[in-house]
C-alpha positions as CSV (number, residue, x, y, z in Angstrom):
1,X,43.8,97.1,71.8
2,X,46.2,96.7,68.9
3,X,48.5,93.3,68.7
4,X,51.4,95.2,69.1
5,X,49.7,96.3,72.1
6,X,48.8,92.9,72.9
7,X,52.0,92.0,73.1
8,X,53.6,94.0,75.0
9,X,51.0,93.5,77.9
10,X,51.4,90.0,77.5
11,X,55.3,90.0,77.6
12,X,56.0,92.8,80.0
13,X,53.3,90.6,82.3
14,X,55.0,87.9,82.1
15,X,52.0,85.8,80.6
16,X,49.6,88.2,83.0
17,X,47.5,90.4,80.8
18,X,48.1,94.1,81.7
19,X,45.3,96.5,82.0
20,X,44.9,98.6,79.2
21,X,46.2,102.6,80.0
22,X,44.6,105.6,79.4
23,X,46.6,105.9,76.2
24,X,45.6,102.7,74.5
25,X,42.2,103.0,75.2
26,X,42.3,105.8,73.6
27,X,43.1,104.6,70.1
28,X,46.3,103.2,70.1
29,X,48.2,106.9,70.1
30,X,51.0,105.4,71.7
31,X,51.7,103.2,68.9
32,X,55.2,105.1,68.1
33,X,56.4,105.4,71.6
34,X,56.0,101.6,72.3
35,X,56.9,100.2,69.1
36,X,61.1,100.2,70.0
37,X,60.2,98.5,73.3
38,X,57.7,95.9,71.5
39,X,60.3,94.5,68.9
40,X,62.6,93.8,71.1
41,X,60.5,92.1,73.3
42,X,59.1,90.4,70.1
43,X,62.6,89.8,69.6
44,X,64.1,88.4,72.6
45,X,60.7,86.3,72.5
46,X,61.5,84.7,69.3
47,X,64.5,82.0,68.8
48,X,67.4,82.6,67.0
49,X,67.3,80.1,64.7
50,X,64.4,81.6,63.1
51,X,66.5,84.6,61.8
52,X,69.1,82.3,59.2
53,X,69.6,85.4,57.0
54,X,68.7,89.2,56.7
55,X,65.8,88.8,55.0
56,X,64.3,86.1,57.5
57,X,64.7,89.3,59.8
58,X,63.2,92.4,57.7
59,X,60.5,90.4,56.7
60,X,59.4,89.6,60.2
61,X,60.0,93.6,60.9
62,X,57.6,93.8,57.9
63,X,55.0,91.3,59.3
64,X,55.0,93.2,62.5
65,X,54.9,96.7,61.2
66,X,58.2,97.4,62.5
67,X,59.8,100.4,60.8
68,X,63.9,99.9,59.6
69,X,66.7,101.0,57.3
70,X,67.8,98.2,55.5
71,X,71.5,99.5,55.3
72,X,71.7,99.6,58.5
73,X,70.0,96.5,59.4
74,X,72.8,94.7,56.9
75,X,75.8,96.6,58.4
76,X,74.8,95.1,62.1
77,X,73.9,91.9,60.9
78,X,78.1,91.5,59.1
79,X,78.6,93.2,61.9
80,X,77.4,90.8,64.2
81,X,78.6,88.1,62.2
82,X,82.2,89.3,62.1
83,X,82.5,89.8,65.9
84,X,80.6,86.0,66.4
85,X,83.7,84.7,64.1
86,X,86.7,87.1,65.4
87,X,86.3,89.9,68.1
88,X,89.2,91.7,66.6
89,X,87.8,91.5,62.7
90,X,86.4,95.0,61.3
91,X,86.3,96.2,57.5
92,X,88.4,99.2,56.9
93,X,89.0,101.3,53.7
94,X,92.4,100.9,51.5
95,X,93.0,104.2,53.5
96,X,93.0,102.4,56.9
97,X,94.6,99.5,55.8
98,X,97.3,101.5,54.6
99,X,97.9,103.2,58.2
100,X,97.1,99.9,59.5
101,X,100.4,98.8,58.1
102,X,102.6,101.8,58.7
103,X,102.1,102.1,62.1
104,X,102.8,98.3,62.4
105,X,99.7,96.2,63.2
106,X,100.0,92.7,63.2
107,X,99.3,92.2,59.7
108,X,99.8,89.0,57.5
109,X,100.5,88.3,54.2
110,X,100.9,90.7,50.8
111,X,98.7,93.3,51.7
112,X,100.0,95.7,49.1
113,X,101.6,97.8,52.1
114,X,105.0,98.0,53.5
115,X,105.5,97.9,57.3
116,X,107.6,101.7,58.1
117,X,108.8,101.0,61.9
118,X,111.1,98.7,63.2
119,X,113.4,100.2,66.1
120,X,112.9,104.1,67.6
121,X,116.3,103.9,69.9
122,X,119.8,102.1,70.4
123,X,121.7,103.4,73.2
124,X,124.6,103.3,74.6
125,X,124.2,104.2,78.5
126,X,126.7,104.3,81.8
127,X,128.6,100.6,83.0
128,X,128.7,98.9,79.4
129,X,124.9,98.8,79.5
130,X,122.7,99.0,75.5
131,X,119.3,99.8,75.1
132,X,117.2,99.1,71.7
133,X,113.6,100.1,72.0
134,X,111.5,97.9,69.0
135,X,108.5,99.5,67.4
136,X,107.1,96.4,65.6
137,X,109.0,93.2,63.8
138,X,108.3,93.8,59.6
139,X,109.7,92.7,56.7
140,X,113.1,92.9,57.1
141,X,113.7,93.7,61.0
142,X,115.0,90.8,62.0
143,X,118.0,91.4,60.1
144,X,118.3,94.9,61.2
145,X,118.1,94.1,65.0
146,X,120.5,91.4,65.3
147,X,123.0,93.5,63.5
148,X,122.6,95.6,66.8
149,X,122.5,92.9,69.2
150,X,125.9,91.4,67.8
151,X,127.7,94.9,67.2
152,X,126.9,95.2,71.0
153,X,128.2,91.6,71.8
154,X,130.7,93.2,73.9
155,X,129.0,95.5,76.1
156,X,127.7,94.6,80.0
157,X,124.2,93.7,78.6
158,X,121.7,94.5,76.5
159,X,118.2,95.6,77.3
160,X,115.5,94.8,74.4
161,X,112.5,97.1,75.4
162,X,109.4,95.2,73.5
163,X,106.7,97.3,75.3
164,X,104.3,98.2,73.1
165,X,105.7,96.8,70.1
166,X,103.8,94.3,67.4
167,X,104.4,93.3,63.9
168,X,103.1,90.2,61.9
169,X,106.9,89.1,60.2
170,X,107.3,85.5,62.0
171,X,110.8,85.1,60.0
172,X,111.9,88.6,61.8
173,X,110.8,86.6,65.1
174,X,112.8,83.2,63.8
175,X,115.8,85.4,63.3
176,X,115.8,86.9,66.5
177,X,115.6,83.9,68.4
178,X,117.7,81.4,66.8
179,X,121.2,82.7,68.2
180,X,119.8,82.1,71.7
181,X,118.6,78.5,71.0
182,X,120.1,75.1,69.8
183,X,119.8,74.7,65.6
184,X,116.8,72.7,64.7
185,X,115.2,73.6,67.8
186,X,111.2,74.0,67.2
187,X,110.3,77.5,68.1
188,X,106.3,77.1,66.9
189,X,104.3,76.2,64.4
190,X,101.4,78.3,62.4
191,X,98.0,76.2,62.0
192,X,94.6,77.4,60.1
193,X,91.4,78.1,62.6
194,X,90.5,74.4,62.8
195,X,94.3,73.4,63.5
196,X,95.7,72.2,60.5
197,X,99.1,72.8,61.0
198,X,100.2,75.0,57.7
199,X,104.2,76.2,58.9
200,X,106.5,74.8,61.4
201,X,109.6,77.4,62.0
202,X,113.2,76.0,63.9
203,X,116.0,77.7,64.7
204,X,118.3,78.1,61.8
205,X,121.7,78.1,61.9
206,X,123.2,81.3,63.5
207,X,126.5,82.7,65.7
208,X,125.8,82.1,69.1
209,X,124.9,85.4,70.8
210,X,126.0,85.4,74.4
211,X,125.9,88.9,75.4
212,X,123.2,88.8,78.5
213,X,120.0,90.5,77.4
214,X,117.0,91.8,79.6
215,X,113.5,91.9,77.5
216,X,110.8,94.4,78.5
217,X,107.2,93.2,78.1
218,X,103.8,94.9,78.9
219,X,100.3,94.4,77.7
220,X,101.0,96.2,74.5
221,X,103.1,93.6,73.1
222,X,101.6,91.5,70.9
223,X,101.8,90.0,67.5
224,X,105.2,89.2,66.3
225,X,106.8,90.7,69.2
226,X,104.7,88.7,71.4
227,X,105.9,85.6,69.7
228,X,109.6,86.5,69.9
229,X,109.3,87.4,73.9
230,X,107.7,83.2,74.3
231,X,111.1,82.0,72.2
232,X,112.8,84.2,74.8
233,X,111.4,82.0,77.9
234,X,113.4,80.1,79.5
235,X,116.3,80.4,77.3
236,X,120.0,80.9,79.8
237,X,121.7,84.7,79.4
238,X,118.0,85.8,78.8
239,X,115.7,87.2,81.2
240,X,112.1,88.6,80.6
241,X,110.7,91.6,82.5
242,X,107.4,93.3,83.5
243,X,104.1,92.9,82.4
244,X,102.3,89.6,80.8
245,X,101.6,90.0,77.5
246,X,99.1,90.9,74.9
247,X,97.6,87.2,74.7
248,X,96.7,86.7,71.2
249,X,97.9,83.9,69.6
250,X,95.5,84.8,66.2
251,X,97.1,85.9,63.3
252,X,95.0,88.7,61.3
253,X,95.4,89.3,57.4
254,X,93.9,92.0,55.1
255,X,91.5,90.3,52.8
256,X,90.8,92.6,49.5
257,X,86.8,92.8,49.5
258,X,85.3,93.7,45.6
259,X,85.0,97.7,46.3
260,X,88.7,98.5,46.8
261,X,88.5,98.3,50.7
262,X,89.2,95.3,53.5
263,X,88.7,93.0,55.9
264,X,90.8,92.7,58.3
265,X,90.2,89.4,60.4
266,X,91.9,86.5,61.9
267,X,93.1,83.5,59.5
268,X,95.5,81.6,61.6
269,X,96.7,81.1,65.1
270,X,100.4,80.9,66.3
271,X,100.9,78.2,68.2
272,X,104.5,77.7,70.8
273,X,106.5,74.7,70.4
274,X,107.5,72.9,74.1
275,X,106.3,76.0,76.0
276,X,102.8,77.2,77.3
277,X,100.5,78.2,75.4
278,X,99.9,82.5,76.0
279,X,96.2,82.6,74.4
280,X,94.3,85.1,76.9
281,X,97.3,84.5,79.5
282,X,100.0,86.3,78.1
283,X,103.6,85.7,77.7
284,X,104.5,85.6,81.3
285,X,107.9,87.5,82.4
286,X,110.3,86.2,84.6
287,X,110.2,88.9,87.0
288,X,107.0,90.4,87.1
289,X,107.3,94.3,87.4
290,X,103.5,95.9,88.1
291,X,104.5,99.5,90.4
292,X,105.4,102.8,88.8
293,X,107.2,105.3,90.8
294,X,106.7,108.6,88.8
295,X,108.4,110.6,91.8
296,X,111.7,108.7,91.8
297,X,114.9,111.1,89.9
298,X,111.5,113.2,88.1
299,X,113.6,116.5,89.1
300,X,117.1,115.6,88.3
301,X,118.3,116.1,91.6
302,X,121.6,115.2,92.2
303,X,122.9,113.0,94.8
304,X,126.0,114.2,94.1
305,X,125.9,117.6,94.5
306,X,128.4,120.0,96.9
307,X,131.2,116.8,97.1
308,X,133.5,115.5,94.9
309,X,132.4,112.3,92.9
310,X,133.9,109.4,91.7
311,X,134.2,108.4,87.9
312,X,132.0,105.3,89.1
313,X,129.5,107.3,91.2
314,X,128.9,109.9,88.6
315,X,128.1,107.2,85.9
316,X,125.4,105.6,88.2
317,X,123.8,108.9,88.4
318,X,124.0,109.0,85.0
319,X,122.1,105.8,84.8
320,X,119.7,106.4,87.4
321,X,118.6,109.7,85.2
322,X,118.0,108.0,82.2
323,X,116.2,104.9,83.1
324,X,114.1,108.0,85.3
325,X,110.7,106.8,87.2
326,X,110.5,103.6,85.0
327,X,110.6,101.0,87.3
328,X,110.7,98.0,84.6
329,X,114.0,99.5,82.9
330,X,115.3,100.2,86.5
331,X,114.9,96.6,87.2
332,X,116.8,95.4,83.7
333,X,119.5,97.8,84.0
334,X,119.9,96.3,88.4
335,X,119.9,93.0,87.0
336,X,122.8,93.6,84.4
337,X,124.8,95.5,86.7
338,X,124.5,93.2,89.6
339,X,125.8,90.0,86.8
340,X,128.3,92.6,85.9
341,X,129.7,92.8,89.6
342,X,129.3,89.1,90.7
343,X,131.8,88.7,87.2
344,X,133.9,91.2,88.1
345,X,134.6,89.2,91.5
346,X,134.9,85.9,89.6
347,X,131.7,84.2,90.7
């Protein structure tokens, strides 16, 4: 019987010799069915530590007679590497990093890219009510969405739909929050991977904006958008809804690598100032909002229909219609309406 053989008896035993099979004793003709399951028992056998680099490990596949590509040995072994140091890190080609960026991944630093998406709706709905739907926070969006929060200063409320959004610009999130908090008031910091703090940002001087907002949250939202929905906790006039968030505090940048293409992989963490901490947890809402009703207003049918209507009654149908079978915007667009009535009677 062959070592390899051996071996596998041995270890497949568990330290009792196995009887030799028809196959082995004839000559070992099994050799290239059992060789797979013997180097990873050889493997598993073996400690870690004994494989410090790619070489340690092909020439032990050598010694053993172990058959390998070496390209694809390498690519598992970064692989492996880049998944023990960030579960989120992969290579990608100039191509990818490119869409990366457009579609608006969390993505720090000069990349060479320019972020395409910032908001996808503003709307102006039934009772004095606003709805801005945000793709993902870039360069520049910060700006652009508080121009539409203040041009709406005067509505009933206004609902700021982050589900699903990301984005990597943390002055877009600074922006966005400082009208809702006190100046100088720490909003987080940004520290490297072993917690050196590298950025601290505050709330900069802004016009107070008091118009009563809802925020919509769901496990899509991450990055940026993530960080703006923790400055949103606990802040008065704003109320978060629906679903925790993402959970990742890590910040991920595109590394140029020597042949043109990438690495995209975590560099820094983002970390709140005088609120909890949402690594793994998520941004948790206010009102948590977990049941979909996809029946509820799916055909349109009117409540209304064969009586005469009131201005009122017809512009709550119109509501009900467009916030549809989503239960989350339902809930927003209650809220507002029930602040707008308990002002209406002066309490």
């Amino acid at each position: 019987m062959c070592r390899l053989h051996d071996a596998y008896a041995f270890e497949v035993g568990r330290g009792r010799p196995r009887p030799a099979d028809k196959e082995v004793r004839q000559g070992c003709r099994c050799h290239t069915f059992l060789a797979p399951l013997s180097a990873i028992v050889l493997l598993a056998a073996a400690s870690a530590s004994a494989f410090e680099s790619v070489e340690a490990l092909t020439g032990f596949f050598d010694t053993n007679g172990i058959p390998y590509d070496r390209t694809n040995v390498v690519a598992a072994a970064l692989g492996g590497a880049l998944q023990a140091v960030d579960s989120g890190a992969r290579f990608v080609s100039a191509e990818a990093a490119r869409a990366l960026v457009a579609r608006g991944e969390p993505v720090l630093g000069p990349s060479g890219f320019t972020n395409l998406t910032t908001l996808d709706a503003v709307e102006l709905w039934p009772e004095g009510l606003a709805y801005l739907k945000v793709n993902a926070l870039g360069a520049g969006s910060g700006a652009e969405v508080l121009a539409h929060l203040r041009c709406l200063s005067d509505r009933t409320g206004v609902i700021l739909d982050l589900r699903g959004a990301d984005g990597a610009d943390l002055e877009a999130v600074a922006a966005l929050a400082s009208p809702f908090r006190c100046q100088g008031e720490p909003l987080f910091t940004v520290s490297d991977l072993r917690g050196r703090e590298l950025a601290a940002y505050t709330a900069t001087s802004a016009v107070p904006c008091e118009v009563p907002l809802m925020v919509l949250t769901d496990r899509g939202t991450r990055g940026s958008a993530e960080a703006l929905a923790s400055c949103f906790r606990g802040v008065p006039g704003v109320m978060t809804i629906g679903m925790p968030t993402c959970g990742e505090t890590q910040l991920r940048e595109l590394l140029p690598l020597p042949d043109a293409s990438f690495l995209y992989i975590a560099t820094r963490r983002l970390v709140p100032a005088g609120r909890p901490a949402y690594d793994r947890t998520g941004v948790q809402p206010d009102v948590e909002v977990t049941v979909f009703d996809p029946g509820a207003f799916a055909n349109g049918d009117s409540p209304i229909r064969g009586r005469t209507a009131s201005a009122k009654t017809v512009r709550d149908h119109e509501l009900m219609l467009r916030v549809g079978h989503d239960v989350v915007l339902r809930r927003a667009a209650d809220i507002l309406l029930g602040l707008k009535a308990l002002d209406h009677v002066g309490l």
